[in-house]
Biopython code that builds the backbone (N, CA, C, O; Angstrom):
import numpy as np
from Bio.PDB.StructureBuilder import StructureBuilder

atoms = [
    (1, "UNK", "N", (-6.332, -12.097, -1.672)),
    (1, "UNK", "CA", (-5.028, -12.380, -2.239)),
    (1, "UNK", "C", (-4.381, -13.539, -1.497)),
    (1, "UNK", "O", (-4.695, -13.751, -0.325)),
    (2, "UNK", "N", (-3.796, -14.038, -1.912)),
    (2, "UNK", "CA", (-3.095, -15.071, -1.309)),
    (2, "UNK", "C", (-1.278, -14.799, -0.903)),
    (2, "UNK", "O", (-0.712, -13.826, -1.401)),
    (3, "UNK", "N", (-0.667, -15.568, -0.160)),
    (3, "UNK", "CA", (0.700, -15.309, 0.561)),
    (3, "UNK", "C", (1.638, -14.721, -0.474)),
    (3, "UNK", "O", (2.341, -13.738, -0.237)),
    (4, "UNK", "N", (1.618, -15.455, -1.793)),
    (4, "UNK", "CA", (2.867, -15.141, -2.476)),
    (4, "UNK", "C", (2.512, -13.844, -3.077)),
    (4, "UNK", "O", (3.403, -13.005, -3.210)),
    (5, "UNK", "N", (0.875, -13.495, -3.590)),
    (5, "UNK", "CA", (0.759, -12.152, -4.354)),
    (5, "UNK", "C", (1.062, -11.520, -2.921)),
    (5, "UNK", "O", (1.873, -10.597, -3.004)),
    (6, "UNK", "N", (0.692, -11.738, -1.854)),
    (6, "UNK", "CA", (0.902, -10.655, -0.664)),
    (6, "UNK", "C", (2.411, -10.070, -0.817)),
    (6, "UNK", "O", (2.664, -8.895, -0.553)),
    (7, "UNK", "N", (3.750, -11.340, -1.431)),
    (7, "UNK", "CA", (4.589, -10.537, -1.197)),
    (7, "UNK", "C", (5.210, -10.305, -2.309)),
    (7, "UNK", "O", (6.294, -9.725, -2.238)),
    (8, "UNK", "N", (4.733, -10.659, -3.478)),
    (8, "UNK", "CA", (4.731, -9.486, -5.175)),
    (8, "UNK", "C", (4.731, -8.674, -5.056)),
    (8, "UNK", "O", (5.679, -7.925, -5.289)),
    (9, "UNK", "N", (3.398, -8.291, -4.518)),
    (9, "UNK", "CA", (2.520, -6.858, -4.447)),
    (9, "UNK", "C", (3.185, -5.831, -3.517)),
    (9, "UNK", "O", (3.340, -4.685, -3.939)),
    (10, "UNK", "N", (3.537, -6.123, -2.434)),
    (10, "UNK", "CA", (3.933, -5.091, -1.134)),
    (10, "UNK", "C", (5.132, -4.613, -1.588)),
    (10, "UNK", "O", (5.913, -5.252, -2.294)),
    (11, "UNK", "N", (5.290, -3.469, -1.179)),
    (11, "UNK", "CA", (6.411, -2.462, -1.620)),
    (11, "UNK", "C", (7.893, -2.808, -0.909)),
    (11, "UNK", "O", (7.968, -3.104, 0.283)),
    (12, "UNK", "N", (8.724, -2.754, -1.540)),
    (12, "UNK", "CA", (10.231, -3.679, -1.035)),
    (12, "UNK", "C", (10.342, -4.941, -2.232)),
    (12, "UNK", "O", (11.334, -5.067, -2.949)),
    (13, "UNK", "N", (9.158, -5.824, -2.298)),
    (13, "UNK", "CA", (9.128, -6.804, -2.566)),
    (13, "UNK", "C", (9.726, -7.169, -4.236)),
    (13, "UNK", "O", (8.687, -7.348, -4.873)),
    (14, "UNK", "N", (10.530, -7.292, -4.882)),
    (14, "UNK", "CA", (10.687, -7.624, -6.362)),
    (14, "UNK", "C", (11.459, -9.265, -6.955)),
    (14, "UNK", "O", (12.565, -9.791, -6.832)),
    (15, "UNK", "N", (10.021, -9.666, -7.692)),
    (15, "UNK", "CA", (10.842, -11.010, -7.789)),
    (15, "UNK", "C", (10.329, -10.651, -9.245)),
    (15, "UNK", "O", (9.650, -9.731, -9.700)),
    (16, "UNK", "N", (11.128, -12.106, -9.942)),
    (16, "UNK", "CA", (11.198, -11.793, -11.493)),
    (16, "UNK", "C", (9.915, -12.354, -12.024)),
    (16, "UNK", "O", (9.857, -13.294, -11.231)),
    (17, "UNK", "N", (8.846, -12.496, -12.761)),
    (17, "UNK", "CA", (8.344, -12.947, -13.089)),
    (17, "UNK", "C", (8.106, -14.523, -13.098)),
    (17, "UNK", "O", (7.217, -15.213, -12.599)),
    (18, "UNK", "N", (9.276, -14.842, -13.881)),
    (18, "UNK", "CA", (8.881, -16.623, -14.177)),
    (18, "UNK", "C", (9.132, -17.070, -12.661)),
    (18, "UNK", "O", (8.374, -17.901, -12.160)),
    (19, "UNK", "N", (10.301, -16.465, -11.849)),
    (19, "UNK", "CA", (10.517, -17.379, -9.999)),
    (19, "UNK", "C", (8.397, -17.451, -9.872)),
    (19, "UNK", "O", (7.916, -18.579, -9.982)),
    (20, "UNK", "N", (7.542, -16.422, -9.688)),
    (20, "UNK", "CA", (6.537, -15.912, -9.154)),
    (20, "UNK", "C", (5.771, -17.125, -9.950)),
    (20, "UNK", "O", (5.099, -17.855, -9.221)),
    (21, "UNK", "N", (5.784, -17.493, -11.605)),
    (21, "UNK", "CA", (5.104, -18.461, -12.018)),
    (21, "UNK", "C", (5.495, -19.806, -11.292)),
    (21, "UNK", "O", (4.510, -20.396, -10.848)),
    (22, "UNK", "N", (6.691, -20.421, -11.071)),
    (22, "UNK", "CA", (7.285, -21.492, -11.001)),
    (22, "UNK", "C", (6.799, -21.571, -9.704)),
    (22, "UNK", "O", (6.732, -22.694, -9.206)),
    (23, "UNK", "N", (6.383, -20.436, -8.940)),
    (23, "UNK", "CA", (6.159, -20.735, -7.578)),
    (23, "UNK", "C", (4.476, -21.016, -7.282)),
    (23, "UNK", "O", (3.996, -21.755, -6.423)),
    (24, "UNK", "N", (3.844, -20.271, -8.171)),
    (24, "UNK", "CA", (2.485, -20.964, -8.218)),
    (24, "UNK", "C", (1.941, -21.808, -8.616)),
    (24, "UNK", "O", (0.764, -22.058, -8.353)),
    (25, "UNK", "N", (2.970, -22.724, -9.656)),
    (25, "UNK", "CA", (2.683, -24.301, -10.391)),
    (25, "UNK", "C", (3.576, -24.846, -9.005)),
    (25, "UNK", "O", (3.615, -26.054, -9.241)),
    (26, "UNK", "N", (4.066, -24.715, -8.138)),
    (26, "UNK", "CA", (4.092, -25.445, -6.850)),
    (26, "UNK", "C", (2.963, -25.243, -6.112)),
    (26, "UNK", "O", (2.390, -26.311, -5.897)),
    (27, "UNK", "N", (2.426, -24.306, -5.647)),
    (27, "UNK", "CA", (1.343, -24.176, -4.234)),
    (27, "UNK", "C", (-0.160, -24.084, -5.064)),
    (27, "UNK", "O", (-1.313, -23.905, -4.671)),
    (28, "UNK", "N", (0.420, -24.287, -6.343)),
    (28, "UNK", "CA", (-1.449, -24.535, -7.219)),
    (28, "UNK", "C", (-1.665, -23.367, -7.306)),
    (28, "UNK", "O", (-2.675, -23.402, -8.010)),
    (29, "UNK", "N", (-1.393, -21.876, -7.035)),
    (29, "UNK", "CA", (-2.115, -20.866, -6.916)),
    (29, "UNK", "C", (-2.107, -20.197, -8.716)),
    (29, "UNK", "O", (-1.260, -20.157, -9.609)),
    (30, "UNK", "N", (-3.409, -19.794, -8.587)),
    (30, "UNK", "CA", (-3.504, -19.324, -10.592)),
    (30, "UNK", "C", (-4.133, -18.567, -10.379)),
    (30, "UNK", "O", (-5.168, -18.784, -11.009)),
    (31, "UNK", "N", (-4.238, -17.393, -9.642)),
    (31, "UNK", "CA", (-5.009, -16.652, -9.254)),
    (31, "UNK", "C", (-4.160, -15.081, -8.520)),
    (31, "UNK", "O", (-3.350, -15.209, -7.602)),
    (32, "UNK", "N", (-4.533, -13.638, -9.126)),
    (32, "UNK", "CA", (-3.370, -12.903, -8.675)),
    (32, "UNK", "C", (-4.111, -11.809, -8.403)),
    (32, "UNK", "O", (-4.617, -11.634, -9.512)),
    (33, "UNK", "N", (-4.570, -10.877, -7.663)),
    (33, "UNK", "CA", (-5.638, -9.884, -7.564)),
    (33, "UNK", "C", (-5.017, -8.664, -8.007)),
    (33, "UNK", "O", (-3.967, -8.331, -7.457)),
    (34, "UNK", "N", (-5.573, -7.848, -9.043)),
    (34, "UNK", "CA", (-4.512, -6.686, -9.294)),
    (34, "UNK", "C", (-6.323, -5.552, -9.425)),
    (34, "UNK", "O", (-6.663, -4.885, -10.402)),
    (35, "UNK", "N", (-6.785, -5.651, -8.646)),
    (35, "UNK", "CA", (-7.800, -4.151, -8.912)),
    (35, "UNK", "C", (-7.231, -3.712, -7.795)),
    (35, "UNK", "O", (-6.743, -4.448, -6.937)),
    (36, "UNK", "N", (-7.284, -2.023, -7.740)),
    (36, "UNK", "CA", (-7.519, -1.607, -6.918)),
    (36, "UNK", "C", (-8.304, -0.552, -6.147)),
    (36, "UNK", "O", (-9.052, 0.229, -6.735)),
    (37, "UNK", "N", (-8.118, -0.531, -4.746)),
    (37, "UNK", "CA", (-9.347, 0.007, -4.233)),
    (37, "UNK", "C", (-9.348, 1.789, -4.354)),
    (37, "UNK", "O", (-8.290, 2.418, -4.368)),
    (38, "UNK", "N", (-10.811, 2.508, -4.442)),
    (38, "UNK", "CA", (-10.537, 3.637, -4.537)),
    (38, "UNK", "C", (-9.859, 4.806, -3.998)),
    (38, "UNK", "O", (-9.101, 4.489, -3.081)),
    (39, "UNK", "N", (-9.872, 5.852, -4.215)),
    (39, "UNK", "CA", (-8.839, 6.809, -3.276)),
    (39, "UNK", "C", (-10.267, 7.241, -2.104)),
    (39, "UNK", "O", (-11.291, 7.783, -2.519)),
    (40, "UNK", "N", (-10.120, 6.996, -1.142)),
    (40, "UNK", "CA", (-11.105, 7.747, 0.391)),
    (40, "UNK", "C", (-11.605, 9.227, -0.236)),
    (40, "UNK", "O", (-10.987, 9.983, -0.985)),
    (41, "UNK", "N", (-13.427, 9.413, 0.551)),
    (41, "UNK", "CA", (-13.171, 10.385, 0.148)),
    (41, "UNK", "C", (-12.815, 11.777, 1.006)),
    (41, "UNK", "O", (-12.602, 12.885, 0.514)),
    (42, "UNK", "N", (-12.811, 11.471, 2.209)),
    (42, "UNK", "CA", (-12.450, 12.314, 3.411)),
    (42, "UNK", "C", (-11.143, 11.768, 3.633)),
    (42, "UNK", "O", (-10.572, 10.699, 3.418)),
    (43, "UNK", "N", (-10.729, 13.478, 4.409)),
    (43, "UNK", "CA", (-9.549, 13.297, 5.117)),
    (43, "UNK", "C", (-9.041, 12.062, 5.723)),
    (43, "UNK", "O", (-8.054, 11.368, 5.479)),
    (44, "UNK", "N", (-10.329, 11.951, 6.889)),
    (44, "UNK", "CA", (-9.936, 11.372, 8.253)),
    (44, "UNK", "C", (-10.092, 9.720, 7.389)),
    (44, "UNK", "O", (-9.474, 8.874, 8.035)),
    (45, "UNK", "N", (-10.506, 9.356, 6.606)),
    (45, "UNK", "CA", (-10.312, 8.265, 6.198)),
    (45, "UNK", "C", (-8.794, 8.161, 5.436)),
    (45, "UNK", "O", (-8.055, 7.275, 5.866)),
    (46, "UNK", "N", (-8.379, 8.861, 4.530)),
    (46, "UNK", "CA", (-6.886, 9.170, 3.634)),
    (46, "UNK", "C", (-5.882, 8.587, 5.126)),
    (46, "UNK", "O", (-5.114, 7.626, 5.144)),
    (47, "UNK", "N", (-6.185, 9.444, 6.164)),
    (47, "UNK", "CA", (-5.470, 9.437, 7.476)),
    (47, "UNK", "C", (-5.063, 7.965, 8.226)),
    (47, "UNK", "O", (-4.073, 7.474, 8.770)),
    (48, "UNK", "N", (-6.359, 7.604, 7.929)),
    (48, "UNK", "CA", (-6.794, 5.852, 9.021)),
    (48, "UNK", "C", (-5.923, 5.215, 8.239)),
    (48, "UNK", "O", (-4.936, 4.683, 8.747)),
    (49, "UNK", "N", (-6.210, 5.160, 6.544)),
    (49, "UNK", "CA", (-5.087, 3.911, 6.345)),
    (49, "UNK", "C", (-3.836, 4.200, 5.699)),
    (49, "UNK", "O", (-3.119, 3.265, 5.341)),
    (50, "UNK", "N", (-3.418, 5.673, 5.469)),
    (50, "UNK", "CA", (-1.734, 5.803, 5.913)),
    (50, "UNK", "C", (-1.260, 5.539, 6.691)),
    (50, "UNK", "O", (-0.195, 4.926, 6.605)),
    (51, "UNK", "N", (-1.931, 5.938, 8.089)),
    (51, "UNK", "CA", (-1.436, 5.524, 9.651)),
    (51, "UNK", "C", (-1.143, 4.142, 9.390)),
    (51, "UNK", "O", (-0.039, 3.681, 9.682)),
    (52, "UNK", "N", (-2.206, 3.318, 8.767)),
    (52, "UNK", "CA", (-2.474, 1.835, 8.912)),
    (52, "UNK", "C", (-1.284, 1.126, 8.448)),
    (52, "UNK", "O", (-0.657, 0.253, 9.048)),
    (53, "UNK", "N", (-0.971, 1.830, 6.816)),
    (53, "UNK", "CA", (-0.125, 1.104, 6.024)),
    (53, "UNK", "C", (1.775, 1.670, 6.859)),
    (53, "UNK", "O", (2.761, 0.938, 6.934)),
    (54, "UNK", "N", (1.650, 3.335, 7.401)),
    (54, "UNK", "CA", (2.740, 3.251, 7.951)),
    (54, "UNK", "C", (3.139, 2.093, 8.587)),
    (54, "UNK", "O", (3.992, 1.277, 8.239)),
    (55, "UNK", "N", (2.070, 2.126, 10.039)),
    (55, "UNK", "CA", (2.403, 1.032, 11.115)),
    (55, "UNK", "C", (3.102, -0.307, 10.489)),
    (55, "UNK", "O", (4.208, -0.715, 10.845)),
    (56, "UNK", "N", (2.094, -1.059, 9.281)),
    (56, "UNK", "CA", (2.368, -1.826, 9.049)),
    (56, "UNK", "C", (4.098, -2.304, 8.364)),
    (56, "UNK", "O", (4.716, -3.368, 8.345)),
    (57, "UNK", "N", (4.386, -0.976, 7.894)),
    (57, "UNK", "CA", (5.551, -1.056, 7.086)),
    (57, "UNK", "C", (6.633, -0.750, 7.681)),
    (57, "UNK", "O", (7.678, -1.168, 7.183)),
    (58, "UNK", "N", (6.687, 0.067, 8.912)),
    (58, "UNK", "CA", (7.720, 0.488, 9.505)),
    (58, "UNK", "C", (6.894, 0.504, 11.005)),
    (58, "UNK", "O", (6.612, 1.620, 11.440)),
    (59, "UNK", "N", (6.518, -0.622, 11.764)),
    (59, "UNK", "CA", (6.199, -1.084, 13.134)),
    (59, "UNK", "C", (6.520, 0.069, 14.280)),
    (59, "UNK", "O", (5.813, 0.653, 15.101)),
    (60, "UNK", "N", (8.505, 0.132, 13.801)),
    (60, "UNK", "CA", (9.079, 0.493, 15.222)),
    (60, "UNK", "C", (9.034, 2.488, 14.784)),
    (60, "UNK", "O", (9.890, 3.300, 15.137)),
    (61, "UNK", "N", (7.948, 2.747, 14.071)),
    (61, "UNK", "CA", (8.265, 4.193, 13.977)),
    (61, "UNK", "C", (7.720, 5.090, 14.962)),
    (61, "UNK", "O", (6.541, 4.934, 15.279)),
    (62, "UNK", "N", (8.676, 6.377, 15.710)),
    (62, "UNK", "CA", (8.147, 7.327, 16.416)),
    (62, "UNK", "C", (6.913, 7.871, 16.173)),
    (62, "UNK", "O", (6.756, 8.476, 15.112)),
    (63, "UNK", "N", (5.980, 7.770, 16.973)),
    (63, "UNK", "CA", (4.363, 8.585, 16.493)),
    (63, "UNK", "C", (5.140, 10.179, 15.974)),
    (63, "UNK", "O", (5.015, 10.791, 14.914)),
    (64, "UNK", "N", (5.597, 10.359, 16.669)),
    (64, "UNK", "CA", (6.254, 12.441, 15.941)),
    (64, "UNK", "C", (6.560, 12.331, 14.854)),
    (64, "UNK", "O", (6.240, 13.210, 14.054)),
    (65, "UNK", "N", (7.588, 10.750, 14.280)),
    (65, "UNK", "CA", (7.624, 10.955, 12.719)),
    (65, "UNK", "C", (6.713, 10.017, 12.074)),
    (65, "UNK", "O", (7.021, 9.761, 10.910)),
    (66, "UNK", "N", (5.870, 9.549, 12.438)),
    (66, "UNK", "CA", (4.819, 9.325, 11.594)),
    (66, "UNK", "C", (3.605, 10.238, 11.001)),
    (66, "UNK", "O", (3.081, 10.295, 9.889)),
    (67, "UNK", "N", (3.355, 11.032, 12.411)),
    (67, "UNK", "CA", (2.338, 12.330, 12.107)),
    (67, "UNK", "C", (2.899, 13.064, 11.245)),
    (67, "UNK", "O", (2.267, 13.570, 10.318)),
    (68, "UNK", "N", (4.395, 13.258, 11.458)),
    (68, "UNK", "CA", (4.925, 14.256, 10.418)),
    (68, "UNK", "C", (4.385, 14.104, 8.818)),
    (68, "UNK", "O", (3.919, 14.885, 7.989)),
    (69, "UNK", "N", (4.774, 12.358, 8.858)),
    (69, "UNK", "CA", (4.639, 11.985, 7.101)),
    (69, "UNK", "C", (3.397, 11.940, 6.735)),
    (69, "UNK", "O", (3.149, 11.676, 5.559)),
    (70, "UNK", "N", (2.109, 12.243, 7.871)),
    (70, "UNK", "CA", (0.885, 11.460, 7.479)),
    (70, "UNK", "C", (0.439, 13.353, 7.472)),
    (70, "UNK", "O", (-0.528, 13.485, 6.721)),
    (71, "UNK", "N", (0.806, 14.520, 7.981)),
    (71, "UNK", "CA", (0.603, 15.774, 7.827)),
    (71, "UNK", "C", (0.923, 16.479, 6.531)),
    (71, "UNK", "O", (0.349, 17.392, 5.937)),
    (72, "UNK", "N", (2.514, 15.461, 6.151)),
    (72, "UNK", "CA", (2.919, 16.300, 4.860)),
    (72, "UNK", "C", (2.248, 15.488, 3.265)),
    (72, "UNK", "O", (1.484, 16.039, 2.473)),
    (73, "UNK", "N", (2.744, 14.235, 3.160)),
    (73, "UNK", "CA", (2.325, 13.858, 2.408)),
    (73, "UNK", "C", (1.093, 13.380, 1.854)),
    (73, "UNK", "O", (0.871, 13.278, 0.648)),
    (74, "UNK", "N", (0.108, 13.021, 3.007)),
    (74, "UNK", "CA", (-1.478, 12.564, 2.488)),
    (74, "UNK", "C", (-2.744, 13.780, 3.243)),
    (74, "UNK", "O", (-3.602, 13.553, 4.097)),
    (75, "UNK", "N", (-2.424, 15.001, 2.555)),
    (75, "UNK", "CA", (-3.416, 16.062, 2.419)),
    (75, "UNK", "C", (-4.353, 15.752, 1.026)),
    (75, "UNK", "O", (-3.883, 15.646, -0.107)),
    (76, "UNK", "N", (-5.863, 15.627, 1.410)),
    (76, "UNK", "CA", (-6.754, 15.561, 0.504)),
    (76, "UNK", "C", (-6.222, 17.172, -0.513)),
    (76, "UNK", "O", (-5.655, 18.183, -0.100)),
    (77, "UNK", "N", (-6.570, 16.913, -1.537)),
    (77, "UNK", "CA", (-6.118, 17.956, -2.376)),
    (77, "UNK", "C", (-7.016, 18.009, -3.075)),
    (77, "UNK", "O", (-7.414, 16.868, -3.307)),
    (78, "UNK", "N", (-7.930, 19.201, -3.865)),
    (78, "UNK", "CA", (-8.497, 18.868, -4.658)),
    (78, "UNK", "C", (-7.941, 19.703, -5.931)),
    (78, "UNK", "O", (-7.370, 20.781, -5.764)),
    (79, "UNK", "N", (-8.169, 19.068, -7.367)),
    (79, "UNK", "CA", (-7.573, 19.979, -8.287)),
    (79, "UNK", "C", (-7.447, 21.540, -8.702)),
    (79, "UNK", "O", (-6.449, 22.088, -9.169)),
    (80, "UNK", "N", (-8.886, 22.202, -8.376)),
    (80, "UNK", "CA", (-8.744, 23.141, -8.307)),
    (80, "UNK", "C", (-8.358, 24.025, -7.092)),
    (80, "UNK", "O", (-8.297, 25.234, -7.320)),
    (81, "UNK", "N", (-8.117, 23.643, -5.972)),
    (81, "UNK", "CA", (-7.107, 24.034, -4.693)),
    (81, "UNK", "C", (-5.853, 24.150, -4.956)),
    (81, "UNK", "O", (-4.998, 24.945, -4.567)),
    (82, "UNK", "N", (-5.823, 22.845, -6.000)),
    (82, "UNK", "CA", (-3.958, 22.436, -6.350)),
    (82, "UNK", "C", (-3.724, 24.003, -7.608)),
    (82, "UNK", "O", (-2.574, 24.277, -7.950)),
    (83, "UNK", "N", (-4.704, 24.705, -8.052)),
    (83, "UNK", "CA", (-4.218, 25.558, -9.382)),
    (83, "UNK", "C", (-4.149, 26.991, -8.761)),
    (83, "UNK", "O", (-3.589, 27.937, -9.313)),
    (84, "UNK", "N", (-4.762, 27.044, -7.586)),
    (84, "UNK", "CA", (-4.936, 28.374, -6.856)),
    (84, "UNK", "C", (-2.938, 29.232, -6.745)),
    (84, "UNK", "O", (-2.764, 30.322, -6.201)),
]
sb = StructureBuilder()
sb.init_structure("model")
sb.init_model(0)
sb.init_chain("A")
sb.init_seg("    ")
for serial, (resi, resn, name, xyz) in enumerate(atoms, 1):
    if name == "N":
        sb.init_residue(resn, " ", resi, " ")
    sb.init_atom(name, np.array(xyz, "f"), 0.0, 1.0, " ", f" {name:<3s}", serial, name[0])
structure = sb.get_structure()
């Protein structure tokens, strides 16, 4: 991906459409990556890049409330666990 989809794409980020065109007929860029990658299929992987994407998004966060969010919200689940 390149700088400007880096900051389309990232969460916070909202620009209007045509600013995002007008800005790539400046820096030449015609090119926008929108696949994305699959869901992990282990835990300890789900784990590595929540941790990853926390850090990245909120730097100055307490490890106590990061474990918290990475304990509650990214538990592998599987569907029939989820119907029990």
């Amino acid at each position: 991906m390149s700088k400007i989809s880096d900051h389309v794409h990232r969460i916070g980020y909202h620009f209007r459409e045509y600013i995002v065109d007008e800005a790539r007929a400046v820096v030449g860029e015609t090119k926008v990556s929108t696949a994305s990658e699959p869901i992990p299929k282990s835990q300890e992987e789900i784990n590595n890049q929540a941790d990853a994407a926390l850090r990245d998004l909120f730097p100055r966060i307490p490890n106590t409330d990061r474990q918290m969010i990475l304990d509650h919200a990214f538990k592998l689940v599987r569907f029939l666990d989820f119907l029990k």
